[in-house]
N, CA, C and O atoms as a DFTB+ gen file, in Angstrom:
788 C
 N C O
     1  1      76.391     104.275     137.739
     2  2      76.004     105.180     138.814
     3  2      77.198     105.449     139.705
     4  3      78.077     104.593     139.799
     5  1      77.265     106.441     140.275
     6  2      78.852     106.682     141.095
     7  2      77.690     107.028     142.355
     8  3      76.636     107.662     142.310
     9  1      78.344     106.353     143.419
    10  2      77.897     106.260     145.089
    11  2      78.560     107.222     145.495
    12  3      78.731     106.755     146.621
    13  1      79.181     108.357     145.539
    14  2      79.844     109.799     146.005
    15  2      78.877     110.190     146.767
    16  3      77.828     110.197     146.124
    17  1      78.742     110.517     147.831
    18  2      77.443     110.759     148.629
    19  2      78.092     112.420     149.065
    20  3      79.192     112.681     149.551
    21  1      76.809     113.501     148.637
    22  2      77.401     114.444     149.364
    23  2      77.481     114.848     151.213
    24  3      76.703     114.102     151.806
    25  1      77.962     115.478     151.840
    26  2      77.960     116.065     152.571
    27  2      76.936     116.238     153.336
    28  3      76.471     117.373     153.227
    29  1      76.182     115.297     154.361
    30  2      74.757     115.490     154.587
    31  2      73.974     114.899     154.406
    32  3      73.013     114.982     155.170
    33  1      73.938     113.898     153.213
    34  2      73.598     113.298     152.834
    35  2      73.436     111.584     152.973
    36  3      74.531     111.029     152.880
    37  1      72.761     111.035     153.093
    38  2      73.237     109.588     153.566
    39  2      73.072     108.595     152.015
    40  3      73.842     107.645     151.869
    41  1      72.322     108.822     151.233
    42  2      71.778     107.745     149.875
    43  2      72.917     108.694     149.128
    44  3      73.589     109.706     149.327
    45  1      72.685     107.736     148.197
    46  2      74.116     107.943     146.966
    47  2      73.673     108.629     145.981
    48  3      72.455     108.538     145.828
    49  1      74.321     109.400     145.128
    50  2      73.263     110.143     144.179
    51  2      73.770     109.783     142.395
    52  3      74.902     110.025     141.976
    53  1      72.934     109.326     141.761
    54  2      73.110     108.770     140.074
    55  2      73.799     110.021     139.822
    56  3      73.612     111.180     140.191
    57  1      75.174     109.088     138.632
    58  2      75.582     109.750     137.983
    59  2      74.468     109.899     136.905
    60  3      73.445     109.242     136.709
    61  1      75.160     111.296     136.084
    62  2      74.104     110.827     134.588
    63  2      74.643     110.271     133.921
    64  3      75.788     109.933     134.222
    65  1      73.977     109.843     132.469
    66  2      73.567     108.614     132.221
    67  2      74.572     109.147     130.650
    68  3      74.211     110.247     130.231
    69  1      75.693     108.489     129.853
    70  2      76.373     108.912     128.661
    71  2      75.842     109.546     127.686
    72  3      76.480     110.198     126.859
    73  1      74.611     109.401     127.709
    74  2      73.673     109.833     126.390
    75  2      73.075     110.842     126.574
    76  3      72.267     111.189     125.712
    77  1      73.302     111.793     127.957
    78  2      72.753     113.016     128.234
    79  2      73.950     113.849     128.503
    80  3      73.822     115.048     128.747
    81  1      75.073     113.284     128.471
    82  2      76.101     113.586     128.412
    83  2      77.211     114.089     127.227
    84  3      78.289     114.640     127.449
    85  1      76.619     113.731     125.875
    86  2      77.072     114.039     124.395
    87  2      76.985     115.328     124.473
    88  3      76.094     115.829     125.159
    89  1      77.737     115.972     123.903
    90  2      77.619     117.416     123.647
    91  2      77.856     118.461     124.550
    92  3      77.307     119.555     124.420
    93  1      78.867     118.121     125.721
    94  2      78.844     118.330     126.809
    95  2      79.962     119.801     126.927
    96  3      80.056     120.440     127.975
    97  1      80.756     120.160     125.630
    98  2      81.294     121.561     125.499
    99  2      80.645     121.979     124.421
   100  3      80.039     121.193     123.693
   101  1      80.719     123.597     124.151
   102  2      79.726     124.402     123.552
   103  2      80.344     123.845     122.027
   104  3      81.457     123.891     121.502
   105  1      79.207     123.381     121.681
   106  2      79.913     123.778     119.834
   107  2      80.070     121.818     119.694
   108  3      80.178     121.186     118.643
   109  1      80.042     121.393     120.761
   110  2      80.883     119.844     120.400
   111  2      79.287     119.236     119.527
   112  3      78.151     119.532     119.897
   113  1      79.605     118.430     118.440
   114  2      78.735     117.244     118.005
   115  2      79.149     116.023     118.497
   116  3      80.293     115.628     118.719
   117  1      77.916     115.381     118.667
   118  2      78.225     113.427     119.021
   119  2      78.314     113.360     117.667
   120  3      77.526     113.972     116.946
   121  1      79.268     112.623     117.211
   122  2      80.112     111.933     116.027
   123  2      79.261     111.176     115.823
   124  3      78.580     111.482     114.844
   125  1      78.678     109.356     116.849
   126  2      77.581     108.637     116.590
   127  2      76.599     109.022     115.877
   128  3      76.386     108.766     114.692
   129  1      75.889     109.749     116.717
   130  2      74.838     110.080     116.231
   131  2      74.058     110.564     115.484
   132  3      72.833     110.492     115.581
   133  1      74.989     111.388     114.238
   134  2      74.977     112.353     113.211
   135  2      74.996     111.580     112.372
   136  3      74.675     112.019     111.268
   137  1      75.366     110.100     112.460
   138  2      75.312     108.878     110.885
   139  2      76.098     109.407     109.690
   140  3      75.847     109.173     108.508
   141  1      77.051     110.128     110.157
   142  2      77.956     110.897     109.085
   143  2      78.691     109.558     108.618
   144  3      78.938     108.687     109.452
   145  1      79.085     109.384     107.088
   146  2      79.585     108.703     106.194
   147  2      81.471     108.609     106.807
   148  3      82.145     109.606     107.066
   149  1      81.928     107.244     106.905
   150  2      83.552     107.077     107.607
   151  2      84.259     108.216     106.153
   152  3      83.858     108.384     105.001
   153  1      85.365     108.763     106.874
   154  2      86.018     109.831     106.447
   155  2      85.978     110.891     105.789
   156  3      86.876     111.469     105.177
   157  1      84.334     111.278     105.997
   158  2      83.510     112.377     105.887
   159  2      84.436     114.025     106.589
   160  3      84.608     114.045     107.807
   161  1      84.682     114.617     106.186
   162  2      85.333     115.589     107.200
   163  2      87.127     115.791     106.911
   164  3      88.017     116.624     107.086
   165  1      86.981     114.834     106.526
   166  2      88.595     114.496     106.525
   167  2      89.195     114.533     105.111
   168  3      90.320     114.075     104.912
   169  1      88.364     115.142     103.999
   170  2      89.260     115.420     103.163
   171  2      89.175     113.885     101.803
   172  3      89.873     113.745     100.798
   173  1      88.000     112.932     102.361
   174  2      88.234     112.065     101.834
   175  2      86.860     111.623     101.077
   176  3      86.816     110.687     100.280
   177  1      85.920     112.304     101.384
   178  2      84.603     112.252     100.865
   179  2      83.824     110.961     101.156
   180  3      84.293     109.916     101.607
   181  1      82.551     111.221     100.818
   182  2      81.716     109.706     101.248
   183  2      81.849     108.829     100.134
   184  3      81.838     108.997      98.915
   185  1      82.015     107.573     101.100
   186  2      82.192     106.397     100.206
   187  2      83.609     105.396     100.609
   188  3      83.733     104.174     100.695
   189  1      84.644     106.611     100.816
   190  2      86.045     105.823     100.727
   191  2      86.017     104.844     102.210
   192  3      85.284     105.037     103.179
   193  1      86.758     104.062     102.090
   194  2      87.033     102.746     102.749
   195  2      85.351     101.864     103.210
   196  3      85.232     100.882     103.943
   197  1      84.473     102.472     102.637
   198  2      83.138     101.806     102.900
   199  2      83.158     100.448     101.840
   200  3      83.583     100.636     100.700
   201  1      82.676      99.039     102.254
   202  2      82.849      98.311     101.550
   203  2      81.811      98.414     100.180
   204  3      80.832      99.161     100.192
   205  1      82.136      97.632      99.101
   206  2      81.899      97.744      97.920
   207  2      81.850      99.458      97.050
   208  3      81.308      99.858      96.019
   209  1      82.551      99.979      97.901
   210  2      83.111     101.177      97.153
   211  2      84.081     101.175      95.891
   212  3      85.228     100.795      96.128
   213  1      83.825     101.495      94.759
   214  2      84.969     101.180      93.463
   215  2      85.069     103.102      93.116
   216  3      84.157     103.706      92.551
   217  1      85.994     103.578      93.466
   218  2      86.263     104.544      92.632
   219  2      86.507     104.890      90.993
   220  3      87.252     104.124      90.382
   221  1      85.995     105.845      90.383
   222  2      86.131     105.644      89.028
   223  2      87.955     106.530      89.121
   224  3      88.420     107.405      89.852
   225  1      88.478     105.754      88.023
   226  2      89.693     106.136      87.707
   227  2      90.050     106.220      86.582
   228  3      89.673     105.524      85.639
   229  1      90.963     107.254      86.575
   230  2      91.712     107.726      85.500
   231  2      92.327     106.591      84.966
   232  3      92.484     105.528      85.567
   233  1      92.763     106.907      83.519
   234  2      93.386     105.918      83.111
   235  2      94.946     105.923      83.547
   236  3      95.202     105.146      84.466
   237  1      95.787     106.509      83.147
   238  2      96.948     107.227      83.913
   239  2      97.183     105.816      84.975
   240  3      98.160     105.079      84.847
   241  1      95.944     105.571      86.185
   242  2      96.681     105.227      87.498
   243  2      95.319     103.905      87.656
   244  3      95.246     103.300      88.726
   245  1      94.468     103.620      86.678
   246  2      93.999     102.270      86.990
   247  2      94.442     101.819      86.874
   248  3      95.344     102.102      86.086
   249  1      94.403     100.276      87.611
   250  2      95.004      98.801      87.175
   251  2      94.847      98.259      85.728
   252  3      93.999      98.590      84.899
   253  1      95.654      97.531      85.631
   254  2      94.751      96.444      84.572
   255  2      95.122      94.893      84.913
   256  3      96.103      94.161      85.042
   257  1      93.787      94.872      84.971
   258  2      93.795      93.381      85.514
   259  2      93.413      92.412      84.421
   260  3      92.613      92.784      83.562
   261  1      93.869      91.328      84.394
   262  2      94.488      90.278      83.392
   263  2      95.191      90.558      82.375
   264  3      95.207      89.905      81.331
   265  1      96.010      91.848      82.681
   266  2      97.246      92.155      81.622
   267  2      97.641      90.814      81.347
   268  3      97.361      89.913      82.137
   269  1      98.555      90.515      79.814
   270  2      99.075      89.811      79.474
   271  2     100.703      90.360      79.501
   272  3     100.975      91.557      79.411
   273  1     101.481      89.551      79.606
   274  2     103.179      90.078      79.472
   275  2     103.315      91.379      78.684
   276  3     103.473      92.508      79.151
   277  1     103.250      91.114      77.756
   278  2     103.710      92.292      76.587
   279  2     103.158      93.600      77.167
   280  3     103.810      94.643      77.115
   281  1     101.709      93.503      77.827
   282  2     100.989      94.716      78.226
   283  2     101.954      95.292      79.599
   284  3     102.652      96.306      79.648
   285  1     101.750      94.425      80.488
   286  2     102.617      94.283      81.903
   287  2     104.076      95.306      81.580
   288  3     104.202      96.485      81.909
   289  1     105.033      94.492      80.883
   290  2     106.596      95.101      80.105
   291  2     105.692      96.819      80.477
   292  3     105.733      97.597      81.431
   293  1     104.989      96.801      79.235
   294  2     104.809      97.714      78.864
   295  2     104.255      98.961      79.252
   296  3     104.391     100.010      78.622
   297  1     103.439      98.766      80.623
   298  2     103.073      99.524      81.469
   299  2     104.334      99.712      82.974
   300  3     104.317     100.521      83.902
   301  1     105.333      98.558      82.645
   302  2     106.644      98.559      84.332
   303  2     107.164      99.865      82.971
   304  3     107.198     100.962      83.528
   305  1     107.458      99.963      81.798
   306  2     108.760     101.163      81.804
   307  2     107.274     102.177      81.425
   308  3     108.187     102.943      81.735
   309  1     106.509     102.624      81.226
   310  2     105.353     104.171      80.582
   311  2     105.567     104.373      82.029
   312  3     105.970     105.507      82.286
   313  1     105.407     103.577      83.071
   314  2     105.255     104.434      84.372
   315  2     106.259     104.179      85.518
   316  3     106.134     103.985      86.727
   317  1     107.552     104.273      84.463
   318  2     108.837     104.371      84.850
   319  2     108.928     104.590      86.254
   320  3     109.037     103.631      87.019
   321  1     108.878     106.217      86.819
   322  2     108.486     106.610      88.405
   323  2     107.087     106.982      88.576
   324  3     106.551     108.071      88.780
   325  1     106.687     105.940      88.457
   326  2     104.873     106.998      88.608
   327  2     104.673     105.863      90.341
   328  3     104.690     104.641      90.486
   329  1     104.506     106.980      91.336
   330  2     104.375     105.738      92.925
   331  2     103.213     106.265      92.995
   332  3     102.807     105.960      94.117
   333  1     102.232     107.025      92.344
   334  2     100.441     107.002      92.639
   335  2      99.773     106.031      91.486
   336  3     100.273     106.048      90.361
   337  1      98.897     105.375      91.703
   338  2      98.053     105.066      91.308
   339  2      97.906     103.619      91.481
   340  3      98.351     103.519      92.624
   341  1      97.480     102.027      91.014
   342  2      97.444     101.028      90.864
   343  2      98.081     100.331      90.055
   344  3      98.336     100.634      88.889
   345  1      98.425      99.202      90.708
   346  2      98.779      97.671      89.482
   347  2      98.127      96.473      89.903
   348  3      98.102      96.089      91.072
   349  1      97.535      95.815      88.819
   350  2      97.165      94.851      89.431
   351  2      97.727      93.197      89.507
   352  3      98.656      93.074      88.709
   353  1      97.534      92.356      89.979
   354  2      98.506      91.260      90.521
   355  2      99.213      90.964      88.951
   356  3     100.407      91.130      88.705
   357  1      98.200      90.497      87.990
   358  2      99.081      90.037      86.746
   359  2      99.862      91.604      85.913
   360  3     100.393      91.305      84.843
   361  1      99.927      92.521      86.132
   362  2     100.833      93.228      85.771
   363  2     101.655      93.463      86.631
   364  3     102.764      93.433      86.098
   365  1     101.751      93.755      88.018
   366  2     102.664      93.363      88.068
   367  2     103.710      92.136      88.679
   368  3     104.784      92.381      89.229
   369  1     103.343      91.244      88.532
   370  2     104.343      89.337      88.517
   371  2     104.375      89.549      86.652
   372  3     105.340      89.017      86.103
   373  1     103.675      90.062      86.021
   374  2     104.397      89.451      84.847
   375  2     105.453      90.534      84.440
   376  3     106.139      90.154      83.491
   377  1     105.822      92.009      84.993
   378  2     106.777      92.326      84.528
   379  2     107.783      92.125      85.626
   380  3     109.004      92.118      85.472
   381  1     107.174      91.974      86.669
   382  2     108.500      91.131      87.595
   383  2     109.145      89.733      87.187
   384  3     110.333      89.464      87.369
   385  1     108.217      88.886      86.617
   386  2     108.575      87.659      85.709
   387  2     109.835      88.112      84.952
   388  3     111.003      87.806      85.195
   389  1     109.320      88.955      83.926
   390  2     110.193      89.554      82.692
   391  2     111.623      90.236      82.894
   392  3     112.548      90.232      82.082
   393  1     111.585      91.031      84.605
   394  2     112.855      91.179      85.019
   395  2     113.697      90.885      85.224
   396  3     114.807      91.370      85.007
   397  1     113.190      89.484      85.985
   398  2     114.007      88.155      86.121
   399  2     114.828      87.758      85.323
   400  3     116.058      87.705      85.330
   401  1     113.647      87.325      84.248
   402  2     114.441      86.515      82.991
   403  2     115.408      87.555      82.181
   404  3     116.243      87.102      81.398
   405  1     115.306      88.622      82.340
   406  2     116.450      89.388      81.861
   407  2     118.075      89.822      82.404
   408  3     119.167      90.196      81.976
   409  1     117.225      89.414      83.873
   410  2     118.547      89.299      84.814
   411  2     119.679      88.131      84.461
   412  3     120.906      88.159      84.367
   413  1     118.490      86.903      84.284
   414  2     118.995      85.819      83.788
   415  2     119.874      85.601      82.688
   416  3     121.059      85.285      82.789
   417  1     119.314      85.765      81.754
   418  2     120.444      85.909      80.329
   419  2     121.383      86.432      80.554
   420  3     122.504      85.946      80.407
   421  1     121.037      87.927      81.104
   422  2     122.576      88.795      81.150
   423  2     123.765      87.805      82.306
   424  3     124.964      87.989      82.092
   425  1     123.503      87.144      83.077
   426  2     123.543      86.249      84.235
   427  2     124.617      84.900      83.043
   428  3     125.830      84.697      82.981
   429  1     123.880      84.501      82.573
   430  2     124.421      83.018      81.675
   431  2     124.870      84.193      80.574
   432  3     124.780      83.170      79.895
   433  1     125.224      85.190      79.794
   434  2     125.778      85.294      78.866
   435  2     127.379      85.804      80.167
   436  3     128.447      85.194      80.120
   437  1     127.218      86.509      80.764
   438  2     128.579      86.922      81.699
   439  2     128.774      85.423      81.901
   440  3     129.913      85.174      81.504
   441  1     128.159      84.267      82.355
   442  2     129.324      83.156      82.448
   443  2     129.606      82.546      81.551
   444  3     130.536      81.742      81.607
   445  1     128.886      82.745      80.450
   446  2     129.589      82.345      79.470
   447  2     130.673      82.999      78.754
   448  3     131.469      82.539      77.936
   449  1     130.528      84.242      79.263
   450  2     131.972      85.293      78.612
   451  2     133.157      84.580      79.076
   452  3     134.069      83.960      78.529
   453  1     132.736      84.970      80.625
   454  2     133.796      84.765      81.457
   455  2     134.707      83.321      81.711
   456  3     135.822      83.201      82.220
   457  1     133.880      82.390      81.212
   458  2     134.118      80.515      80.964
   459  2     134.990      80.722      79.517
   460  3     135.989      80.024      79.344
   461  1     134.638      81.551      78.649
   462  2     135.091      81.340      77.477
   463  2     136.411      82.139      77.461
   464  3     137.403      81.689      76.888
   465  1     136.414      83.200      78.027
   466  2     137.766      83.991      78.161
   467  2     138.927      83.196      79.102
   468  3     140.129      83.405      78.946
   469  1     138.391      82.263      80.092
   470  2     139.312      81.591      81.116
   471  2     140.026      80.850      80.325
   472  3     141.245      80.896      80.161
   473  1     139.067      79.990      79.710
   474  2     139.643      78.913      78.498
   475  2     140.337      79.088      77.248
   476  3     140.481      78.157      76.455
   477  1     140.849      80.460      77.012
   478  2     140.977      80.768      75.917
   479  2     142.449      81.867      76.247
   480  3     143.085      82.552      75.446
   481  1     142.610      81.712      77.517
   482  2     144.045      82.490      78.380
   483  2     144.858      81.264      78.712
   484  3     144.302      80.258      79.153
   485  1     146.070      81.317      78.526
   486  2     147.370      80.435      78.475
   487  2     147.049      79.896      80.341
   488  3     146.810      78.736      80.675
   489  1     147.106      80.664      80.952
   490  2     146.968      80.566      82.688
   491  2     145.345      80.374      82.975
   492  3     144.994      80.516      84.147
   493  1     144.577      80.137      82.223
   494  2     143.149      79.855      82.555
   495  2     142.477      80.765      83.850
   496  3     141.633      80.407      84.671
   497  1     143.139      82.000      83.716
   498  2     141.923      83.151      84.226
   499  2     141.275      84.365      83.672
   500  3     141.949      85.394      83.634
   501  1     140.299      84.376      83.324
   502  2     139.352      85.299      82.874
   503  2     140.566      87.096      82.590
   504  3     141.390      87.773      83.204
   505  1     139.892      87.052      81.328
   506  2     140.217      88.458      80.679
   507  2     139.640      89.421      81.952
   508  3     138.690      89.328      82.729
   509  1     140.573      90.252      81.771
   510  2     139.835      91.562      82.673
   511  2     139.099      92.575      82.237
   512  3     138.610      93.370      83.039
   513  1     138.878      92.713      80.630
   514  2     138.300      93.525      80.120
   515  2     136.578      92.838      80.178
   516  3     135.641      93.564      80.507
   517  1     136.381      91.378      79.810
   518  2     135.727      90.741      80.191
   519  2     134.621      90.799      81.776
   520  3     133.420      90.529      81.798
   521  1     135.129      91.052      82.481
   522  2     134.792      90.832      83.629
   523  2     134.216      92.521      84.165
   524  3     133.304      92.907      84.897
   525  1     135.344      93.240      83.323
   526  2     134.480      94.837      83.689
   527  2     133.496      95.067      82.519
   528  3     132.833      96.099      82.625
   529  1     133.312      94.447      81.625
   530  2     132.035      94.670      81.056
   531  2     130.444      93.668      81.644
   532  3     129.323      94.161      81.524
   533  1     130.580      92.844      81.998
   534  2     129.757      91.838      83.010
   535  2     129.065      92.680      83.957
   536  3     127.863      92.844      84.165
   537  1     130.463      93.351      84.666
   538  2     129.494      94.295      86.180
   539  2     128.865      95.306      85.420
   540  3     127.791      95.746      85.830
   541  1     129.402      95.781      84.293
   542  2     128.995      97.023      83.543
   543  2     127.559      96.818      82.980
   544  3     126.737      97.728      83.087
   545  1     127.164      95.334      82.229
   546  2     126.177      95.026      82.099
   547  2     125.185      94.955      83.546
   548  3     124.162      95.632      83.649
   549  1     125.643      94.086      84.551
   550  2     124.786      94.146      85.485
   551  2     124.250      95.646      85.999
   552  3     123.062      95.925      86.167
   553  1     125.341      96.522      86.207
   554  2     124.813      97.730      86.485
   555  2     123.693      98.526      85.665
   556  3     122.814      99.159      86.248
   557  1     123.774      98.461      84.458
   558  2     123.310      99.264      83.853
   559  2     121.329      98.546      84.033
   560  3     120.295      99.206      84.129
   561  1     121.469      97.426      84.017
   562  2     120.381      96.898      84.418
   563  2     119.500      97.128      85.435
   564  3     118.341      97.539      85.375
   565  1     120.531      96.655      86.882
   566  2     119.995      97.291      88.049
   567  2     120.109      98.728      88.166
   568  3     119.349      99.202      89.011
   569  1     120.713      99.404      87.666
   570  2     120.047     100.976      87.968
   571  2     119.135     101.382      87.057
   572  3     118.326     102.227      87.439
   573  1     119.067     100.990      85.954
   574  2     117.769     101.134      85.102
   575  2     116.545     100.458      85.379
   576  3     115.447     100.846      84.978
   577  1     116.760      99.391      86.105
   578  2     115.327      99.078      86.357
   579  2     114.611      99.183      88.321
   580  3     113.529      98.854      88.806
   581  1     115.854      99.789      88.917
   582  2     115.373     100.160      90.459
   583  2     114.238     100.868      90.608
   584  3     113.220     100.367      91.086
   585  1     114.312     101.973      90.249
   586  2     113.060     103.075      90.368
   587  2     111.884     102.247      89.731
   588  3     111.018     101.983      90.565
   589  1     111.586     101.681      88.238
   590  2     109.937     100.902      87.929
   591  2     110.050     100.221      88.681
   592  3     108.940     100.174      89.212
   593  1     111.165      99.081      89.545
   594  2     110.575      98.341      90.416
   595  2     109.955      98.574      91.678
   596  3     108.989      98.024      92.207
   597  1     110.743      99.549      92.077
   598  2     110.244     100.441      93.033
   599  2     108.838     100.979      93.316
   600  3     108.315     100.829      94.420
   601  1     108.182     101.666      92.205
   602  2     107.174     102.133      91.894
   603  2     105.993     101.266      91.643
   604  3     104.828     101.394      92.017
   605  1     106.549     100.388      90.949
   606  2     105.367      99.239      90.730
   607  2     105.272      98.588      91.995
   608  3     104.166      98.832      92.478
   609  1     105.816      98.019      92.576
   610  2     106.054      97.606      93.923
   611  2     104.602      98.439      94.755
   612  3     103.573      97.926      95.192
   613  1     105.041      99.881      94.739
   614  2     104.277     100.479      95.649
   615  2     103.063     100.577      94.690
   616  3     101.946     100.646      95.201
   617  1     103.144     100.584      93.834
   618  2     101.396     100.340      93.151
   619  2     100.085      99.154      93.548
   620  3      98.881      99.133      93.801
   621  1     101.131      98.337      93.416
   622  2     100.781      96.876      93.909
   623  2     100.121      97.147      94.920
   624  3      98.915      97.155      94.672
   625  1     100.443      97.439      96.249
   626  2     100.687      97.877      98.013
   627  2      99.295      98.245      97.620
   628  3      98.343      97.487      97.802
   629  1      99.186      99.604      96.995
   630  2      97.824     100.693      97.007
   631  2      96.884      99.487      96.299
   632  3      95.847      99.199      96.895
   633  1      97.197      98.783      95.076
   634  2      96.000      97.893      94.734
   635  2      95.329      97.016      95.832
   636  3      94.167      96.677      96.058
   637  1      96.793      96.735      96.551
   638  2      95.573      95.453      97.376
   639  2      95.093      96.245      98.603
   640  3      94.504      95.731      99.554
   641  1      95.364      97.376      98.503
   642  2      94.640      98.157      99.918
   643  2      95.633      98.948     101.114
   644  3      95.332      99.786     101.964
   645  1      97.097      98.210     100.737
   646  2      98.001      99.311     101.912
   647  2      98.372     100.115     101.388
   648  3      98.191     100.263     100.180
   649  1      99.254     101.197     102.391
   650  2     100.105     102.168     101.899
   651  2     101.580     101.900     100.973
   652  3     102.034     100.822     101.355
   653  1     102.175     102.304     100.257
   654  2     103.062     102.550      99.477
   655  2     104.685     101.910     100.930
   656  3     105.597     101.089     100.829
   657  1     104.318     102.687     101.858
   658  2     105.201     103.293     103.060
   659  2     105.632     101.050     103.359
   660  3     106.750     100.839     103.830
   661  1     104.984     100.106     103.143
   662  2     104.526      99.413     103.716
   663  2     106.196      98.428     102.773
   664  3     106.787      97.393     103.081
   665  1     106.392      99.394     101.652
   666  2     107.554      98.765     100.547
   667  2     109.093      99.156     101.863
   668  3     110.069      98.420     102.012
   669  1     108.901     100.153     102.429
   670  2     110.098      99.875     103.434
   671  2     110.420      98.482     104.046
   672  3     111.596      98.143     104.172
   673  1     109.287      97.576     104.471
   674  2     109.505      96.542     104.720
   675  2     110.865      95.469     104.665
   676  3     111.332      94.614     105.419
   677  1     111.245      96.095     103.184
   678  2     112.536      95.211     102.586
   679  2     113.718      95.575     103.424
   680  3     114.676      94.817     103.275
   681  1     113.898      96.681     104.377
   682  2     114.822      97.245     105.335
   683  2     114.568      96.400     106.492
   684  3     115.692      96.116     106.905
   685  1     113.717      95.853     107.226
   686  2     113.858      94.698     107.892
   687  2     113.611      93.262     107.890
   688  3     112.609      92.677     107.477
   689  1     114.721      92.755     108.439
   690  2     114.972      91.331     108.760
   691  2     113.690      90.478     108.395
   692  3     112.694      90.804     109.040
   693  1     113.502      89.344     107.395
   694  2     112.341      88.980     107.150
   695  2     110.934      89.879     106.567
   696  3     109.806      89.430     106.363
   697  1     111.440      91.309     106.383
   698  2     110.305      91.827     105.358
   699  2     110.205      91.304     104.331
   700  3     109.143      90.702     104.172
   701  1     111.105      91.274     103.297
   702  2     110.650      90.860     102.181
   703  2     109.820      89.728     101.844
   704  3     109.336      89.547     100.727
   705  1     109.685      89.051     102.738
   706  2     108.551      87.684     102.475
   707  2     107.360      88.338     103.132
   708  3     106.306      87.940     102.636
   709  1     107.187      89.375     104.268
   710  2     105.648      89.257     104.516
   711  2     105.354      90.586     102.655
   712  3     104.435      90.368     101.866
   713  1     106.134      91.475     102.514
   714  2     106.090      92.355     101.471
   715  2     105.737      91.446     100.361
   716  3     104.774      91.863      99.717
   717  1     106.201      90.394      99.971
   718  2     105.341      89.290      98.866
   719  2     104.318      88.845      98.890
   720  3     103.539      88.969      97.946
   721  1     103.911      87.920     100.457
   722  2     102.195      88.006     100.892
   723  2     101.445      89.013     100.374
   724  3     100.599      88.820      99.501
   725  1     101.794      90.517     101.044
   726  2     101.032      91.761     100.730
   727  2     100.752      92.114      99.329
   728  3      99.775      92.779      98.987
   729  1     101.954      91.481      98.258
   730  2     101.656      91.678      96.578
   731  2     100.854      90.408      96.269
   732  3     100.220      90.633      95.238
   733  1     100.627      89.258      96.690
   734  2     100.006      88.234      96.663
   735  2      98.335      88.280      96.472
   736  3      97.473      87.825      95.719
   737  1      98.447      89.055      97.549
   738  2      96.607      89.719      97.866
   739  2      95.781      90.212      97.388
   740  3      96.182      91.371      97.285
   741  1      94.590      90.156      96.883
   742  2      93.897      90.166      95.607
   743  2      93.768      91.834      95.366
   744  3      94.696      92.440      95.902
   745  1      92.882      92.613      94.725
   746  2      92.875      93.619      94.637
   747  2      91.405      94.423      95.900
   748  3      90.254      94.070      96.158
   749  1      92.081      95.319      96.259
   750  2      90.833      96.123      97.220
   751  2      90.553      97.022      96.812
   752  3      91.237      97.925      97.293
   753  1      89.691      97.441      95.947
   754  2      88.909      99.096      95.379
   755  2      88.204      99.361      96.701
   756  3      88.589     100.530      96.663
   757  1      87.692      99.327      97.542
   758  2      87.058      99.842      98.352
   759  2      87.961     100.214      99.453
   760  3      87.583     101.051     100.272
   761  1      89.069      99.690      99.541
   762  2      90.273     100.151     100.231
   763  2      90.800     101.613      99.460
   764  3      91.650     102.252     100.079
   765  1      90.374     102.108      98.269
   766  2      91.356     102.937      97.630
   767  2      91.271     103.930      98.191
   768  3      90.196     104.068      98.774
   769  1      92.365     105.195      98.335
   770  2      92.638     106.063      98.862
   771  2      92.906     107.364      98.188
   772  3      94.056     107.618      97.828
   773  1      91.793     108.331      97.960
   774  2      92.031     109.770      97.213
   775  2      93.671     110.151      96.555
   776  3      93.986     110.568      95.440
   777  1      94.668     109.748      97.983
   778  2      95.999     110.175      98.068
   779  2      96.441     109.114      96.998
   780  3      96.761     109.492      95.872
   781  1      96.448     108.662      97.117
   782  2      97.390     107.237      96.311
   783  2      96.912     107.399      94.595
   784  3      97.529     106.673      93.815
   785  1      95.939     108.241      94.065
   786  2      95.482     107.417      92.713
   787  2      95.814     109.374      92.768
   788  3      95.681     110.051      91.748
């Protein structure tokens, strides 16, 4: 109630009351009260972010959940740059697994080049032809596999329910560990988002 007393007046006079108050410019709807479905209006149809919502999906951009390795591999290079759709936790840790271990070898075969060329030079330092094929290997690796990691990365994000945008993370100080939590996190279909799949 607002006590504003007019002019003349000595008693205070009731405001009105919020609920006679809805609709209060020409044309406006109360949002409440219409029981309209969350992101109804917006391009996103009924259902999305309502819980136990599962969208049906294409194959293209579903998950697959309990991929095995070979499947995993095999879905990080078919969707080389694909940043719409889903992955789910075991596809992708097992082709992040598989990246690793490829990093690795190439990793122990360069020190073993490079151990074997030291030892095998009168002055015991590494061939130089040696050493530019090593970075040459590493490169060709990391630029061949940036973009699927990239992409899968942000697949992940959309499976467990965030945005893609959320992979910037790795640009600040201590992102990359909450960005692992966030791939950690089980899968959210009722989180899914029209835009993303």
């Amino acid at each position: 109630m607002s006590y504003a007393s007019s002019p003349g007046q000595g008693a205070p006079q009731p405001q009105q009351a919020y609920a006679q108050q809805a609709g209060a410019y020409p044309g406006q709807q109360n949002a409440y009260a219409t029981g309209s479905a969350y992101g109804a209006g917006y391009g996103y149809g009924a259902g999305y972010g309502q819980p136990g919502f599962s969208p049906t999906l294409s194959p293209e951009v579903a998950p697959l959940p309990g991929a095995d390795p070979i499947q995993a591999v095999r879905r990080f290079f078919q969707r080389y740059a694909q940043f719409r759709g889903y992955a789910s936790r075991s596809e992708f840790w097992w082709a992040l697994a598989a990246l690793l271990a490829a990093q690795l070898v190439v990793t122990l075969v360069v020190l073993g080049l490079t151990a074997g060329s030291a030892a095998a030079s009168s002055d015991g330092t590494p061939n130089a032809a040696v050493i530019a094929v090593s970075w040459f290997l590493y490169m060709v690796i990391g630029l061949g596999t940036i973009v699927p990691y990239i992409a899968s990365g942000v697949r992940r994000l959309h499976d467990g329910g965030f945005s893609g945008l959320f992979f910037l993370l790795v640009l600040v100080p201590g992102g990359s560990i909450a960005l692992i939590v966030l791939w950690c996190l089980p899968s959210r279909p009722e989180r899914y988002r029209p835009e993303w799949g």
